[in-house]
C-alpha positions as CSV (number, residue, x, y, z in Angstrom):
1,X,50.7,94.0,-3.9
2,X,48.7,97.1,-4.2
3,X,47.5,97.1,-1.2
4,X,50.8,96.5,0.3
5,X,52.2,99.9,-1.3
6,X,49.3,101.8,-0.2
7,X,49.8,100.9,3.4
8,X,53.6,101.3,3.0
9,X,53.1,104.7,1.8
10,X,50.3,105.0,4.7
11,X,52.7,104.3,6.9
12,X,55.6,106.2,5.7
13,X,53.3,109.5,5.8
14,X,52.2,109.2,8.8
15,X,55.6,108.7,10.4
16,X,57.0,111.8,8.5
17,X,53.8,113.9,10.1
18,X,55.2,112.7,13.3
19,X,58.7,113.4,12.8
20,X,58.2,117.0,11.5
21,X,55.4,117.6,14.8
22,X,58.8,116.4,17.0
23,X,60.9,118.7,15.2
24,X,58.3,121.8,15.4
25,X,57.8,121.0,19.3
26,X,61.4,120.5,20.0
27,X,62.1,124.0,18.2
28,X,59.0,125.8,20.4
29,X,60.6,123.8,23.6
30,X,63.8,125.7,22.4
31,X,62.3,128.7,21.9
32,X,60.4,129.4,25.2
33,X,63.6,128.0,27.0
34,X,65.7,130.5,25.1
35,X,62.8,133.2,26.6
36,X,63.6,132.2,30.0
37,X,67.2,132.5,29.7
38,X,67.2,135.7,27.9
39,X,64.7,136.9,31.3
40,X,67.1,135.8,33.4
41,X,70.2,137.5,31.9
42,X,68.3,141.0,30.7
43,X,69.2,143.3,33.4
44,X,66.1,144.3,36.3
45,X,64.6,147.5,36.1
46,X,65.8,149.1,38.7
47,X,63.3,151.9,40.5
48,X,64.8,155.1,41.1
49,X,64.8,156.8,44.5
50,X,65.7,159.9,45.4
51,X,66.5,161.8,48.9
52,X,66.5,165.3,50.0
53,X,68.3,166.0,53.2
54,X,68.2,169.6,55.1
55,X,71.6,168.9,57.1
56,X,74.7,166.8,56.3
57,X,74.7,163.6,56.8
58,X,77.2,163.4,59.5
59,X,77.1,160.3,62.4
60,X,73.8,161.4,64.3
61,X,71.2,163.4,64.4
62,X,68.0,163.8,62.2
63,X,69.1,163.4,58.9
64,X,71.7,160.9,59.9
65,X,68.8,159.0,60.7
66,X,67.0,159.1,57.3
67,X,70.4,158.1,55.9
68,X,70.7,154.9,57.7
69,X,66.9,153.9,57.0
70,X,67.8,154.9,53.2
71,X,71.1,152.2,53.3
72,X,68.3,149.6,55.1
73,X,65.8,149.8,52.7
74,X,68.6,149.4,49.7
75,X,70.1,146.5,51.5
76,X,66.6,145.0,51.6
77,X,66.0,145.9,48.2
78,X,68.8,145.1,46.2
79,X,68.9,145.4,42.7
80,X,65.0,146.4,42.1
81,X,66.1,150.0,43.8
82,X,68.8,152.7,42.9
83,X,69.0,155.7,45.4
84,X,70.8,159.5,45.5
85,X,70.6,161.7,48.2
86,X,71.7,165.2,47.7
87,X,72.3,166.6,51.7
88,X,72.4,170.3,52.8
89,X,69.5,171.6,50.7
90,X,68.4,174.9,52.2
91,X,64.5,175.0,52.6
92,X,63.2,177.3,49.7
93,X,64.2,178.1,46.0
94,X,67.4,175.9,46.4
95,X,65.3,173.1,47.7
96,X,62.8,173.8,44.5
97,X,65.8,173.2,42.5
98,X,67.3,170.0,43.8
99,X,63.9,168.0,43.7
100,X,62.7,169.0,40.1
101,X,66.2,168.1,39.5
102,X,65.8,164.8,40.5
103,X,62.4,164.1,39.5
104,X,63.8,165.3,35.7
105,X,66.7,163.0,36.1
106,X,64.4,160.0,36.6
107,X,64.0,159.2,40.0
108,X,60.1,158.3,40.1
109,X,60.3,158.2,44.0
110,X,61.4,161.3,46.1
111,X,61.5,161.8,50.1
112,X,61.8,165.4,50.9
113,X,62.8,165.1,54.6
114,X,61.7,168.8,55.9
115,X,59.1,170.5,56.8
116,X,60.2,173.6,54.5
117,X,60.4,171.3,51.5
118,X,56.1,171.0,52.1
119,X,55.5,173.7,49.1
120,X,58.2,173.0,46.8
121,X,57.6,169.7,46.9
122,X,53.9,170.1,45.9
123,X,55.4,172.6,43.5
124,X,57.4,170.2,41.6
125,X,54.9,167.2,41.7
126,X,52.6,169.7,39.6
127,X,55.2,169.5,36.7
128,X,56.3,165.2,37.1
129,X,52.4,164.3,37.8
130,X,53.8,160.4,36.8
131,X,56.2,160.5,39.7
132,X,55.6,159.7,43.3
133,X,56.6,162.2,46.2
134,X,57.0,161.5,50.0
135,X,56.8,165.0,52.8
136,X,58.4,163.8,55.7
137,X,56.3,166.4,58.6
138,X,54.2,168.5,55.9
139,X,50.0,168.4,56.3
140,X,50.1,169.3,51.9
141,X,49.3,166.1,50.1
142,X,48.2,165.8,46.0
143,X,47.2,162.6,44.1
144,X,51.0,162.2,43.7
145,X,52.2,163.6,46.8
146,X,52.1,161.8,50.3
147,X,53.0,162.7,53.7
148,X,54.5,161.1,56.5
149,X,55.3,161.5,60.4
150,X,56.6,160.2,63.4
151,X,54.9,160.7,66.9
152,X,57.8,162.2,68.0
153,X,55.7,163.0,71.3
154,X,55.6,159.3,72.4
155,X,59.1,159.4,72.6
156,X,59.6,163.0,74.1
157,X,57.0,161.9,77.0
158,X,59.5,158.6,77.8
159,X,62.5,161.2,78.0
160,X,60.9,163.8,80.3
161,X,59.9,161.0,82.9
162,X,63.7,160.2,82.5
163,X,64.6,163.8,83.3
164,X,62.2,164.7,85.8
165,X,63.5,161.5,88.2
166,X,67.3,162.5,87.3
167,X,67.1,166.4,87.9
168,X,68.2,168.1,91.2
169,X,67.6,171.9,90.0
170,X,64.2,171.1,88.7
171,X,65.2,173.7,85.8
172,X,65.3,171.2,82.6
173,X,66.9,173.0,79.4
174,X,64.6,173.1,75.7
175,X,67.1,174.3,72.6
176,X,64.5,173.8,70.2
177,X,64.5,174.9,66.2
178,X,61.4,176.6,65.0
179,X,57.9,177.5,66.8
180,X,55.7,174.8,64.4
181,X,53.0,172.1,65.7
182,X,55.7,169.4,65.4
183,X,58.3,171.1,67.7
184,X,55.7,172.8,70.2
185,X,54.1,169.4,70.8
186,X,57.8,167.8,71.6
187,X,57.8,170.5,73.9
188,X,54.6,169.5,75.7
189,X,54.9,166.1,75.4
190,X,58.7,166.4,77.4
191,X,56.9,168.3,80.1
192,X,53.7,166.3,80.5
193,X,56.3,163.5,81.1
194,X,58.7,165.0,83.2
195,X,55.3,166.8,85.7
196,X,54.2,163.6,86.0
197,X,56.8,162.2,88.1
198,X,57.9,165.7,89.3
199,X,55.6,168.6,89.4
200,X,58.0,171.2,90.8
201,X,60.1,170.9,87.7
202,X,59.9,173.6,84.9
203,X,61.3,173.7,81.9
204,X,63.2,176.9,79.7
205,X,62.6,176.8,76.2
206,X,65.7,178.8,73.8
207,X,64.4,179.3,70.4
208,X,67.1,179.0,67.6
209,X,65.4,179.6,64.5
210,X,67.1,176.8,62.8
211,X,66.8,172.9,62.7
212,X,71.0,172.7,62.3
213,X,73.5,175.1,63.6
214,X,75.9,174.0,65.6
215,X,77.0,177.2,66.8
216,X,73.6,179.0,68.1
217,X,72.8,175.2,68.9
218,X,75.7,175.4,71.2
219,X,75.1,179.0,72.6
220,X,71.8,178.5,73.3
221,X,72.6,175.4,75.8
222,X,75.6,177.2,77.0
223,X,72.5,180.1,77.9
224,X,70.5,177.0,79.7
225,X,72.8,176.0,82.2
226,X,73.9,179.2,83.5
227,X,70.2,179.7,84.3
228,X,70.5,176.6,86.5
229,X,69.6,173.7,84.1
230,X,71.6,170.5,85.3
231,X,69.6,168.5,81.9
232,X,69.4,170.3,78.5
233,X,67.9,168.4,75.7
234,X,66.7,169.7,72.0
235,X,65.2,169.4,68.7
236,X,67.5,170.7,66.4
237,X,69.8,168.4,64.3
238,X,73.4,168.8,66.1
239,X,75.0,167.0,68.7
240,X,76.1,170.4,70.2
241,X,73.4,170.0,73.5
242,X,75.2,166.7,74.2
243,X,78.5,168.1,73.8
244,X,77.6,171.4,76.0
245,X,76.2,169.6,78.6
246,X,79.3,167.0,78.8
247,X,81.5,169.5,78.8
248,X,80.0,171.4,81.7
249,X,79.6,168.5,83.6
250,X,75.5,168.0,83.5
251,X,72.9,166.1,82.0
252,X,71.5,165.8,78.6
253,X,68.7,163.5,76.5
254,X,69.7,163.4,72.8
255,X,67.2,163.7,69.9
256,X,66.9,162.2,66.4
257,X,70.1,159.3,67.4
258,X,71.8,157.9,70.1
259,X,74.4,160.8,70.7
260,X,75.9,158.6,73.6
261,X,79.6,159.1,72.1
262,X,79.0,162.6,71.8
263,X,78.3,162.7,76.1
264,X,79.3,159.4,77.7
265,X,78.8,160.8,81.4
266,X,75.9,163.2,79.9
267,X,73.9,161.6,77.6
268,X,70.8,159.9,79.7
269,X,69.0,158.5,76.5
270,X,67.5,159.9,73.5
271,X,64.0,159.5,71.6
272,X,65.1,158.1,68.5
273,X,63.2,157.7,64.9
274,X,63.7,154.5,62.8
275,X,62.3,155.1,59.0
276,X,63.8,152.1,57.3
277,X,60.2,149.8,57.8
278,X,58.4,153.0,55.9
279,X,60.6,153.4,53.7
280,X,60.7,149.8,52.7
281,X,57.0,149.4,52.2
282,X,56.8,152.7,50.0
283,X,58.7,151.6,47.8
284,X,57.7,148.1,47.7
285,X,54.3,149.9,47.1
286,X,56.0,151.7,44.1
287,X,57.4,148.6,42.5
288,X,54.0,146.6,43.1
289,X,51.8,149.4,41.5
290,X,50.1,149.9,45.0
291,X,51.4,153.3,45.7
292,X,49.1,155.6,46.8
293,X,48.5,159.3,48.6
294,X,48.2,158.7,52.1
295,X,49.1,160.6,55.6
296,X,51.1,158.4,57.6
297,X,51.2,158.5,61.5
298,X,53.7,155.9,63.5
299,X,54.8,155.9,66.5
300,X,56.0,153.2,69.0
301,X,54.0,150.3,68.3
302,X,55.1,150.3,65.0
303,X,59.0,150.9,65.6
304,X,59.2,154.2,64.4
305,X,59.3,155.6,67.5
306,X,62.3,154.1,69.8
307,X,64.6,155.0,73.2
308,X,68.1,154.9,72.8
309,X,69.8,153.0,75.5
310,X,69.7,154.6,79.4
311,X,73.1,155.3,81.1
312,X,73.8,153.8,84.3
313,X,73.2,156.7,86.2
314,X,69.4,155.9,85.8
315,X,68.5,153.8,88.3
316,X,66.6,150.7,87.7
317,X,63.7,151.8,89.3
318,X,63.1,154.5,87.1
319,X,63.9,152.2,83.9
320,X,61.7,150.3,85.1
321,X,59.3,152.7,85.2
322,X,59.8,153.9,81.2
323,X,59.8,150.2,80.1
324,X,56.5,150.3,81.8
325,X,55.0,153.4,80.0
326,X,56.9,152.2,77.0
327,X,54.8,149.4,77.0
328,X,51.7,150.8,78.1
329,X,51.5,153.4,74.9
330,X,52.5,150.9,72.5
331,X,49.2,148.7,74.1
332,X,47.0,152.3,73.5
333,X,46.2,152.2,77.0
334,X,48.3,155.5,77.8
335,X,48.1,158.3,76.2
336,X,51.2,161.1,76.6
337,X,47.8,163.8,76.1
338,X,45.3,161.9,78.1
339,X,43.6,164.9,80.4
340,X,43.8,166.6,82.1
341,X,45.8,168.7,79.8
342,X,46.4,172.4,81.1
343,X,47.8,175.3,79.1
344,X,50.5,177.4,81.1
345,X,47.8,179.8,82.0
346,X,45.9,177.4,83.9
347,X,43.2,176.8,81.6
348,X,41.9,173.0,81.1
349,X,42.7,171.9,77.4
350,X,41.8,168.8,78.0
351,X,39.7,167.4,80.9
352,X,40.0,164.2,82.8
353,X,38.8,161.4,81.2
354,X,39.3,162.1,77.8
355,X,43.0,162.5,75.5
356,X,43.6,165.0,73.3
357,X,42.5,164.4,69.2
358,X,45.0,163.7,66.7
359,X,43.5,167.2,65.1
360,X,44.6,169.0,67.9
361,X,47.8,167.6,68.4
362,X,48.9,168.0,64.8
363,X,47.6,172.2,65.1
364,X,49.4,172.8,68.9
365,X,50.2,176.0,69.5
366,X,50.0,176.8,73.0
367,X,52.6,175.4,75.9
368,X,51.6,173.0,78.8
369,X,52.1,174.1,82.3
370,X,55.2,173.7,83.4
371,X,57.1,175.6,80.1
372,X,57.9,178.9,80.8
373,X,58.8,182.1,78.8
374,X,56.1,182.9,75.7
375,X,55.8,181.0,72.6
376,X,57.3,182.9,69.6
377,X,54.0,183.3,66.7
């Protein structure tokens, strides 16, 4: 009878153990579960980005441009990103202002979209050294500062073969913004594409001293045609070329956007820039703690670089003819500086058989032949 209570007992222990070991698991099942839900309903941190535009907004042109990639990369995004743009920022003390503003207001990301914002971006990523800031054209870069760049040129070379088959006057109009590397090698680029299916034509160059203002924008192409230029084209941020040049009845290739709407007789094409796939990696870098200082370089093989569509007048043989180039510089196996390259005084730049170095496309200062008039220093 002993025996029988000491195994009953036994017994009863050992199914008490077990109970209270379900219990205990049951509450730890309940516990992690109650984690998981809690995870799911705790709101994402959200990264904060910020923008800094030199121009309004407005429905083309260069900042229009960043302002659409801006939307993209949100879209693609969703909730992991929050962005503000503040447009219109004069280069300078104002544009000093408005990015330590944002940088103090939390944004830990910040694409400062002009060439004048190089130093007071470096500026203000001296103070924030735990933030992360993006120079759209600048050559200034610091452990938290990074740089970026189209090859504009890529583009400008499709346009001027465009423009030297469509010309009758071989006078091609240039309203271009301020005398830098960037807007000189546009410049070149253009007229190494347009001598290379028309060596007789030239092209005038109108300095403007400013990336947008509509009216000197306007003026100066106003200036172009009455010296006999039946296409203008630009780099400056306005539609006013497009508008000049459908208003008196000539040609025009848009910059930064399609500008179509702006000139449907007028408008040939444009070279276009598309920085939503940059923007998306940067700040997929951000969020995945792989951001880091670099100096970025795309052009046409990588989509940054694009045409907008050609207007009927072109004839097919001559879109046929950019689609082939097109292609041919996405492949790497043309070059819009492949030699030889000669400056407008005749002397060799580059010779046959070799293409111009990143280095000295990036310093250009000197006109191709085939610009006239004197570059401004």
């Amino acid at each position: 009878m002993k025996l029988n209570v000491k195994a009953l007992l036994t017994i009863a222990v050992v199914v008490i153990v077990a109970l209270v070991g379900v219990i205990v698991y049951q509450q730890l099942q309940l516990s992690e579960a109650q984690k998981q839900i809690a995870k799911l309903e705790a709101p994402v941190a959200k990264l904060r980005v910020g923008f800094v535009y030199v121009s309004p907004i407005g429905d083309a042109g260069w900042t229009y441009q960043h302002d659409r990639a801006r939307k993209v990369m949100e879209k693609a995004l969703g909730a992991r990103v929050e962005t503000k743009y503040v447009e219109n920022v004069p280069e300078g003390a104002e544009a000093t202002r408005v990015i330590r503003e944002l940088a103090a207001s939390g944004y830990k990301l910040i694409f400062t979209t002009s060439f004048g914002y190089m130093n007071p971006t470096i500026k203000v990523a001296k103070q924030f050294p735990d933030t992360f800031f993006e120079h759209n054209s600048g050559y200034k870069r610091a452990k938290n500062v990074s740089t970026y760049l189209a090859r504009f040129y890529e583009g400008r070379y499709l346009t001027g073969i465009v423009a030297g088959k469509m010309t009758k006057s071989n006078v091609i109009g240039y309203v271009a913004a301020f005398p830098i590397p960037e807007v000189v090698r546009g410049i070149n680029a253009f007229t190494m594409g347009l001598r290379s299916v028309n060596p007789a034509a030239e092209v005038k160059v109108i300095w403007v001293n400013s990336w947008f203002d509509p009216g000197r924008e306007r003026e100066a192409a106003d200036a172009l045609i009455a010296q006999g230029a039946d296409i203008v084209t630009h780099h400056t941020d306005s539609t006013a070329t497009t508008l000049a040049a459908e208003e008196a009845g000539v040609f025009s290739i848009g910059y930064h956007s399609d500008m179509s709407k702006y000139g449907a007789n007028a408008h040939l094409t444009a070279s276009t820039h598309d920085w939503s796939a940059y923007y998306i990696k940067r700040v997929n870098d951000v969020l995945d703690g792989a951001w880091k200082s670099e100096d970025v370089w795309w052009g046409i093989k990588d989509g940054m670089v694009k045409l907008a569509r050609l207007n009927p007048a072109v004839p097919k043989a001559v879109a046929d003819l950019v689609a082939e180039r097109k292609q041919a510089i996405a492949a790497g196996t043309l070059h819009p500086f492949a030699g030889p390259v000669r400056s407008q005084d005749g002397e060799v730049r580059v010779p046959a058989g070799q293409t111009m170095a990143d280095e000295e496309l990036l310093r250009m200062d000197w006109y191709v032949e085939g610009v006239l008039g004197k570059l401004p220093k």
